[in-house]
N, C-alpha and C positions, 0 to 999 in steps of 0.2 A: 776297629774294623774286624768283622769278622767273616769268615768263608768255611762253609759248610756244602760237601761235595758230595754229593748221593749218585745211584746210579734209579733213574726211572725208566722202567720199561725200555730198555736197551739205549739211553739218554742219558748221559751223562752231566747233572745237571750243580751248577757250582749259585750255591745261594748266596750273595753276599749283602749283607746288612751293615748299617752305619754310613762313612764318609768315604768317598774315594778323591785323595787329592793327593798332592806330588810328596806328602808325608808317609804315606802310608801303599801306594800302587804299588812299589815294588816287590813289598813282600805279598802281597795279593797276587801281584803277578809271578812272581816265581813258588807260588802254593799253587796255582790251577796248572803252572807250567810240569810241575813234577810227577801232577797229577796225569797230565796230559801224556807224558814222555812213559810213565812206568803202565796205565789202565789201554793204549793207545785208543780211546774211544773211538767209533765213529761219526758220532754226532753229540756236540755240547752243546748245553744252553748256559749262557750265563742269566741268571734272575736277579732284576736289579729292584724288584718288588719293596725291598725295606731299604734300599738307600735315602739318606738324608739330604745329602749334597755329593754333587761331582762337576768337578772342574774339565779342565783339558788333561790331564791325567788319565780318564776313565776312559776317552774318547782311545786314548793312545794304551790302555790298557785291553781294549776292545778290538782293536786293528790289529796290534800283536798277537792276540789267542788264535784272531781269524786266521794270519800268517801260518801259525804253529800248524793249526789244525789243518787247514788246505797242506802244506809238508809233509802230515803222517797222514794222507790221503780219508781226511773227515772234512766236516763242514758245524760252524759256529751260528747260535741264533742269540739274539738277546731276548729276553721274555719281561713282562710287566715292568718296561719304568714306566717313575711317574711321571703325570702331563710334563712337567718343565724339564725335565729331563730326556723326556720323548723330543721333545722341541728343541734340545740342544744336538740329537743326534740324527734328527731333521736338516736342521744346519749345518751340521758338520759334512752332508752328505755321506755319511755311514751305511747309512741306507740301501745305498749302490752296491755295498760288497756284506752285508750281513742281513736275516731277518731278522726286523724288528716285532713284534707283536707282544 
């Protein structure tokens, strides 16, 4: 898994490629977390454009960033997953509290 965090156009945007499953979220999630805590962005995107697979892991990897980010007074998007991916966070009703696109 990897996580590559840029700053675009005043977006703070964390690209992560590969797998996200309950082997590997946490250090995913405490890399965007540090990031989040030390940059205090005001608006992230996470890009889920090159992930392979994601479990319920990613869904709850996603819900906490939102948390984070709503707490230092920003707001969280998810950017490009793919179809079945998009449809698991359709189901999840994620949808209600983050943009998807």
């Amino acid at each position: 898994m990897k996580v590559d965090i840029r700053s675009e156009r005043g977006t703070a945007v964390a690209v992560l490629s590969g797998e996200i499953d309950h082997h590997n979220a946490r250090a995913v999630r405490e890399e965007i977390d540090r990031y989040i805590v030390a940059a205090q962005p005001r608006s992230l995107a996470i890009d889920l454009g090159k992930i392979t697979f994601m479990d319920s892991s990613g869904i709850g990897l996603i819900m906490g960033r939102s948390k984070l980010m709503k707490e230092c007074g920003g707001m969280l998007e998810v950017r490009n997953p793919q179809p079945y991916i998009r449809r698991v966070l359709k189901l999840s009703g994620i949808e209600r509290i983050v943009k998807v696109t």
